[in-house]
N, C-alpha and C positions, 0 to 999 in steps of 0.2 A: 184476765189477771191470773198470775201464777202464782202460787206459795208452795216456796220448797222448804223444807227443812232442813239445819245450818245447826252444825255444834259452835257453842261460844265460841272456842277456837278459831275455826274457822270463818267466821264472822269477822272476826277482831284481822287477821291476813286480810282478807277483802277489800278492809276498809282500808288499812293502811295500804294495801296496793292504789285503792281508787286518790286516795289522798296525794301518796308520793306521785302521781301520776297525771295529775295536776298539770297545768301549764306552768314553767319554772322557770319567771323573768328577774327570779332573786329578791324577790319582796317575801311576804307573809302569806300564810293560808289560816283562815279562819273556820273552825270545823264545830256545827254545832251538834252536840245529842242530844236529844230531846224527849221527857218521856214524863209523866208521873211519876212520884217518887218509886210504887211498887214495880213499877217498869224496871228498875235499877240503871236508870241512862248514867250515875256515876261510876257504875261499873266498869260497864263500855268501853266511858270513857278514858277509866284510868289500862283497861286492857291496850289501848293503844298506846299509849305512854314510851316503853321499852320497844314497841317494833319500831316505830318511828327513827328514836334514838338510832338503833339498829342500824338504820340506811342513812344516818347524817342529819337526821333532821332534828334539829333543837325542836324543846315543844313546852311547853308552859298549860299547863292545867288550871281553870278557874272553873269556879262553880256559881252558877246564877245564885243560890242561894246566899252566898257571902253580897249579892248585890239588892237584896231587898230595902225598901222602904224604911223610916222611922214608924214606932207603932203609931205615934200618934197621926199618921196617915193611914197605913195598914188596918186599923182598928176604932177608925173611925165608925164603923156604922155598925161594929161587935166585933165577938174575937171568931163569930164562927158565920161569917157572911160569905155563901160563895161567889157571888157577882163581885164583891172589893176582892176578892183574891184572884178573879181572872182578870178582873181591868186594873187594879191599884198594888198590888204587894209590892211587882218587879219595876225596881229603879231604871226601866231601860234609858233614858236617859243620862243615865250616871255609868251602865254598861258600854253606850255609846261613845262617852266622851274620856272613860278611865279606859277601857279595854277594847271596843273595834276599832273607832277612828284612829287610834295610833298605829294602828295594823294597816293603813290605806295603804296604797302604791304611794312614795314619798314620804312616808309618816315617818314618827319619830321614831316608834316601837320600843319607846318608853310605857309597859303597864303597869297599873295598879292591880295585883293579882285579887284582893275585896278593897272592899271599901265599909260595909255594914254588919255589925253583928247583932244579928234580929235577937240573939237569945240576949242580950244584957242590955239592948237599943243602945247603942254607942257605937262609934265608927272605929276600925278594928285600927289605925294607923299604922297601917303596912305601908310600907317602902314601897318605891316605884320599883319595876325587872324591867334588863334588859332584854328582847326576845332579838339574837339575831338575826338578820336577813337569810331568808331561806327556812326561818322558823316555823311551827305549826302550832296554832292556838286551838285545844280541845276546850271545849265549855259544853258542860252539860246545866239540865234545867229544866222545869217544867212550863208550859206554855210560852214555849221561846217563839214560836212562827206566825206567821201575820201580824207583826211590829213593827217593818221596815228596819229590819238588823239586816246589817251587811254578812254573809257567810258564802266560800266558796263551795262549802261544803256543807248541806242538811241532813242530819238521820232524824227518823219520826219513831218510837219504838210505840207501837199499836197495842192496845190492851183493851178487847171486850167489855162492856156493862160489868158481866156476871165476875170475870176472870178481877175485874177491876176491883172492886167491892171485895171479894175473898181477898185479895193482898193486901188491901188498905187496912192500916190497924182500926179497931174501933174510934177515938181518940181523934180520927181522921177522916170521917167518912162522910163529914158538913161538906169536906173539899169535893164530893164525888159529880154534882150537877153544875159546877165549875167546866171539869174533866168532859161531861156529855156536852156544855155549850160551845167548847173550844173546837171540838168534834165538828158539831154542828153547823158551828157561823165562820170558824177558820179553813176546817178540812186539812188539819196538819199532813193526812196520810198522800194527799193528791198535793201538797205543795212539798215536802220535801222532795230531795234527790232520792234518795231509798228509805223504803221504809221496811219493817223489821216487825213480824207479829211475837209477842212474847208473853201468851196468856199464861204458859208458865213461862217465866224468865230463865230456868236452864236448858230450855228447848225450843232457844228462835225460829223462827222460820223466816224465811226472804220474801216477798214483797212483790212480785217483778211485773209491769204493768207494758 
């Protein structure tokens, strides 16, 4: 295993290269970023946004977090449980059926960009998007892998114990043995496509196995 170190910038070109680079039979690319929240994987993913754009490619931004749970599932067993946050918060079910499945080969590519607003627990009723063909769906999220989501594309952003715990705000840090068990029983870093060390998040490093 190699780990080089990558300025944001450059990170963010890479990826839109590996992305636009894609096999291109006029459908959808579904790209996921993946990270705890101190990871900053919405960053990422909004850095890709305009290259994309760039080269022709429509692209539509969603955030796992607009797809969480009602509390009264979510908080079922407290507000500060980390097993109901690694197996219960995320709706994938509802990710699946508002936002990848319509991205299939043949699909409508009608999305619901959320669907859940955890901070008032009410379903936010956003409108369906069109994503046109040849589009790129960025979603970022925490514990997105080892769910059976469809992506043609995985980024894993990797974050140490120590490095972990120093970025997590206090307020947050019930979610931390969540983060070690995804680690643990998933192995996000060996299932994504690339993966990305960011113990400090403005000084990535690459992955390369």
């Amino acid at each position: 295993m190699q780990v080089t170190p990558i300025s944001p910038e450059r990170l963010a070109r890479l990826l839109t290269d590996r992305i636009n680079a894609l096999p291109d039979d006029g459908s959808w690319v579904r790209v996921a970023v993946d990270g705890a929240p101190a990871a900053r994987p919405g960053a990422l993913a909004d850095a890709l946004v305009e290259p994309l754009r760039l080269l022709g490619r429509p692209v539509l931004r969603v955030s796992a977090a607009d797809f969480l749970r009602p509390a009264s599932i979510r908080l079922e067993y407290g507000h500060h449980d980390a097993d109901a946050f690694h197996d219960l918060w995320l709706d994938d079910r509802g990710l699946l059926r508002e936002v990848l499945d319509p991205l299939e080969p043949g699909g409508t590519g009608q999305v619901l960009p959320s669907l859940w607003d955890a901070v008032n627990d009410r379903a936010t009723r956003a409108g369906y998007v069109e994503l046109p063909p040849r589009g790129v769906l960025v979603l970022d999220g925490a514990l997105l892998l080892g769910r059976w989501l469809p992506f043609e594309l995985t980024v894993h952003l990797a974050m140490g114990d120590a490095a972990l715990a120093r970025h997590t705000p206090e307020a947050d840090r019930w979610t931390l043995p969540a983060f070690a068990r995804y680690r643990e029983e998933t192995g996000p870093a060996e299932l994504a496509d690339l993966t990305v060390r960011v113990d400090d998040p403005r000084h990535p490093a690459l992955v390369e196995r």
